[in-house]
N, C-alpha and C positions, 0 to 999 in steps of 0.2 A: 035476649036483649030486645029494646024497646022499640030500635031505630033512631033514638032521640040522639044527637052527634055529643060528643064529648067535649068538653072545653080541653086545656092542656093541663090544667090543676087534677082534671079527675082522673085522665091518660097516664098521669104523674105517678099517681094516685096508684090507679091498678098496678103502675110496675113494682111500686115499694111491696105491697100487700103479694104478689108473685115471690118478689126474692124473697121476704119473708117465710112464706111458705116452702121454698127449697130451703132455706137454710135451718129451718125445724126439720126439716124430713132428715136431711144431711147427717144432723142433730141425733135423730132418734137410731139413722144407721149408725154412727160411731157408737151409739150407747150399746144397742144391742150385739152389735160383732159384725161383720162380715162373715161370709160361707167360711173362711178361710179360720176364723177365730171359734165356728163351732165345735161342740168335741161330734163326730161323725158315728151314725147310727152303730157302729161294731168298733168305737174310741172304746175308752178306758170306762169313762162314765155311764156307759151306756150300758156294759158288763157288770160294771159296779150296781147298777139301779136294778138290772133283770134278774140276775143273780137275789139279789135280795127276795123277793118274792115265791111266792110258793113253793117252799121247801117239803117234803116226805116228812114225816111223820116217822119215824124208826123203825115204830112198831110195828107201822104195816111193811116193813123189808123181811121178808120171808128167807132170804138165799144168802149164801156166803160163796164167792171165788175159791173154786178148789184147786183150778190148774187153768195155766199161761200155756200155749203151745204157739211158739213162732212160725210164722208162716213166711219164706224164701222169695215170694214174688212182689214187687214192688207197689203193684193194684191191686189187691184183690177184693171183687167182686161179689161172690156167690159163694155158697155153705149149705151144703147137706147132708145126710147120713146115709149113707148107700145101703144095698141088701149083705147081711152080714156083719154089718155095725161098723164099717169102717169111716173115716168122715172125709167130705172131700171139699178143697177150697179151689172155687174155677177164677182165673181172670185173663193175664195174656199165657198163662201156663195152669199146670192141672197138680195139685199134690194132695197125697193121701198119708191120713193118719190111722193109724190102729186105735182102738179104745182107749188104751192108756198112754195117748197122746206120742207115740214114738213116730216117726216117719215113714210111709213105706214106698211112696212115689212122689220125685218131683221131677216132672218133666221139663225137655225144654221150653224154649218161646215156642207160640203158636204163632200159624198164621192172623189169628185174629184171635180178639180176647172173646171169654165167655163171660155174659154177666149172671147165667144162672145156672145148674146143674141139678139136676135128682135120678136115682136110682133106676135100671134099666134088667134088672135079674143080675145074675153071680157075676161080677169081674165087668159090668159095663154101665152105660152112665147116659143120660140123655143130658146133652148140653145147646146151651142157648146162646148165640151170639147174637148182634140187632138182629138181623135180619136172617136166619138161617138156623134151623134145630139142626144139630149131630148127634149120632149115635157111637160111644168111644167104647176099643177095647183099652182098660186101665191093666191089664194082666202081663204084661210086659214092664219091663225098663223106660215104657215110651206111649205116651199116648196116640194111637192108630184111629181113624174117623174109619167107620163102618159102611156109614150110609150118610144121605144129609137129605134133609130140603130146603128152599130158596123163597124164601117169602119177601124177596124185596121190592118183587111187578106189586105187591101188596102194599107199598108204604107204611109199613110196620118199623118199631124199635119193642125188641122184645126185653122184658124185663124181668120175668117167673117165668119156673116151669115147674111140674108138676104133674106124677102118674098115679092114674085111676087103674081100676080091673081093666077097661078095655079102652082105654083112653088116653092120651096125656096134651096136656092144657098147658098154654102159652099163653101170657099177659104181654099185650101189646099195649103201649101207653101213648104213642102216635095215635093211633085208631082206636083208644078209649075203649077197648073191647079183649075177649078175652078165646082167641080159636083153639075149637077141638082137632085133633089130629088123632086117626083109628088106629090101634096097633092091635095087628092081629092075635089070633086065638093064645100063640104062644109068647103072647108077649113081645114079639122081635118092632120090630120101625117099620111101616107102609109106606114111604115117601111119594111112590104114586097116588095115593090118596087125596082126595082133594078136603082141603081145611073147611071146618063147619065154625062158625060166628054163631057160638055157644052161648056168651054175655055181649052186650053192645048198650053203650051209654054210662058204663063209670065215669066218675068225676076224676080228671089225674090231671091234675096241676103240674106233676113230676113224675114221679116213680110210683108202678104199681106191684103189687104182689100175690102169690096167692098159693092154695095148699089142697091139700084131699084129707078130710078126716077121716076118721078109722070106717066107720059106716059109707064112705064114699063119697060125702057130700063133700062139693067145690067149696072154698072157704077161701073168701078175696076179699081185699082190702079195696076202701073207696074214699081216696084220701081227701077230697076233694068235700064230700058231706062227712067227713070224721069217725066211716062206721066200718067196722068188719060184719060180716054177712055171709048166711051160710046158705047156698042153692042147692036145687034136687038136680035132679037126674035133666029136667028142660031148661036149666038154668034159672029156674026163677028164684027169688028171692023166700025161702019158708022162715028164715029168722036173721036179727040184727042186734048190736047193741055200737055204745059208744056214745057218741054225740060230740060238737065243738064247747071248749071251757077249760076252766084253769085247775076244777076239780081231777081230783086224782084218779077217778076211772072216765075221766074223759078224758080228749084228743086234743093240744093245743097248736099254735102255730097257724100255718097256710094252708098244712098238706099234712094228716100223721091220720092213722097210724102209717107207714111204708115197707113194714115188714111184721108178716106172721108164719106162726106153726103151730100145729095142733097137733099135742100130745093121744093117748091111747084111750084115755076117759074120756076123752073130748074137750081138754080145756084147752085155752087155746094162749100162743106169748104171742104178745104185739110188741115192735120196735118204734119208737118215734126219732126224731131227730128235732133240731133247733138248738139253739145259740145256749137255754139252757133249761132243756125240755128231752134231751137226747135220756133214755131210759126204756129196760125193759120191762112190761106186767104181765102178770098170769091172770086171765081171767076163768071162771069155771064154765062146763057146759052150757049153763041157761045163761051168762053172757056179763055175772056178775064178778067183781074185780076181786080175787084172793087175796092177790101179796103183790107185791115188788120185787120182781129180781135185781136190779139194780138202777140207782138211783143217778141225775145228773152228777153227785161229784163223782161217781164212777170212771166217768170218760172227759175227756181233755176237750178245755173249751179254746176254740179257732176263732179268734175275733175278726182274722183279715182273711178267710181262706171261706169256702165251699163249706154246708154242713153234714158231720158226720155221717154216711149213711149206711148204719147196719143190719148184717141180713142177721137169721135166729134160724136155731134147729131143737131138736130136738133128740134122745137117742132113748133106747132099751132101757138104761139105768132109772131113767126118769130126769134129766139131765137135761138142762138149758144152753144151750151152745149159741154161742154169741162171735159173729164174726166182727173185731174193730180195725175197718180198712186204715186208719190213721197210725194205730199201735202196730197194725202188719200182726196179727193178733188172733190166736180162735180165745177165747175165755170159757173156762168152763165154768156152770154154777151150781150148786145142788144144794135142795132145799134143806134148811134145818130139820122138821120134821122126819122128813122122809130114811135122816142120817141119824138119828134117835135109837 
């Protein structure tokens, strides 16, 4: 303003030109809705519109659903293929499947849920809860803790586990890093050992994972830059593939891939998740996309809930093993090919 005082014509003046202006705006809020009149990011429309978009291609689905095997605990968490081929699903309880999907162990409640498990020699199990790895005898009627350790002076949430020749690797997704833990000559748990900070600086938005390919390379997912990545012996990074986009051997979403395994050739499944993104692929050793094991209409979309988050395996047969915590679920798949 100028300073220049106002008559009462022009003071008049500005109020009319004010309510004006409120009553345009008023105006333009009733036209457009209120919060209350939008349809809300996980409404109907909103499923309606995403859904639409980048569907698979057919021909690149390589696998067919051979067998359903119900799984008894109400969470579960984690999926792997123990020594011997038996399969195991961890969450607030432990149960184990024979090859052809029959049951041979479900234990009771635990004190505390496991979100990850892998293979520990004949009849035992290395399992992961946040904060603490166990070492389980499964050879019983009952799951018995052998040994443990305590990683929670660490601020850790532990999310993968996974054993090397002399090693086994925990993904922490608090601490964006991934500790080694020594297990001696005969394969048993060190728990006096002190953990080594093997990887440090993953991108994990949420949930991280990881694996050991045949040749012993650490193979971790880094959902955060949208890449699987396979380290040597120092943890470095010697190869990568992936990328963020809506193409089909890339990563879509916030956070994907959030689960892998690496078959005997070295190829490797990635799991993603999202509203409708949730799908698992085979990619081949050097890092390029094969086939499709299964496609988003495969698994059930949550528009008001959490998204799906599945773990993958793999077994002996050559077999894609698909845990869907939502279905309470293992899915088995096997490739057309390979059943030829």
């Amino acid at each position: 303003m100028d300073g220049t005082p106002r008559t009462g014509m022009q003071k008049a003046g500005i109020v009319v030109l004010l309510l004006a202006a409120v009553a345009a705006a008023a105006t333009a809020l009733v036209t457009m809705g209120g919060p209350g009149d939008r349809a809300p990011r996980t409404g109907a429309r909103y499923i309606e519109q995403a859904l639409a978009g980048n569907p698979v291609d057919p021909s690149r689905i390589g696998w067919d659903e051979t067998a359903t095997w119900t799984v008894a605990m109400p969470a579960p968490l984690g999926l792997c293929v123990l020594d011997g081929g038996r399969i195991a699903v961890a969450g607030d309880r432990v149960e184990l499947f024979a090859e052809d999907g029959r049951p041979v162990l479900r234990s009771g409640q635990l004190p505390s849920a496991y979100r990850a498990i892998t293979g520990a020699g004949p009849g035992r199990a290395f399992a992961a809860a946040s904060t603490r790895v166990d070492v389980l005898d499964l050879t019983g009627s009952e799951v018995k803790v052998l040994a443990s350790l305590d990683l929670a002076e660490r601020n850790v949430r532990l999310d993968a586990i996974a054993r090397a020749e002399h090693g086994l690797f925990v993904a922490d997704a608090i601490g964006r890093k991934v500790w080694r833990l020594l297990l001696r000559d005969d394969g048993s748990f060190d728990p006096a050992a002190t953990p080594v900070e093997f990887v440090e600086g993953l991108a994990v938005p949420s949930t991280v994972d990881l694996a050991v390919a045949p040749g012993g390379e650490l193979v971790t997912v880094d959902p955060g830059r949208f890449t699987v990545q396979r380290r040597d012996g120092y943890g470095d990074v010697v190869a990568a593939f992936g990328g963020h986009g809506g193409g089909i051997a890339e990563f879509p979403g916030c956070c994907n891939p959030m689960a892998v395994a690496v078959f005997a050739d070295g190829c490797t499944v990635t799991a993603e998740k999202g509203l409708t993104t949730t799908r698992v692929k085979v990619f081949d050793a050097a890092g390029r996309l094969r086939n499709v094991v299964a496609d988003r209409d495969r698994f059930d979309v949550l528009p008001d809930g959490p998204p799906i988050l599945l773990d993958v395996a793999v077994d002996a047969r050559g077999r894609v093993l698909v845990l869907d915590p939502h279905r309470r679920q293992v899915r088995v798949f096997t490739e057309r090919e390979r059943r030829k």
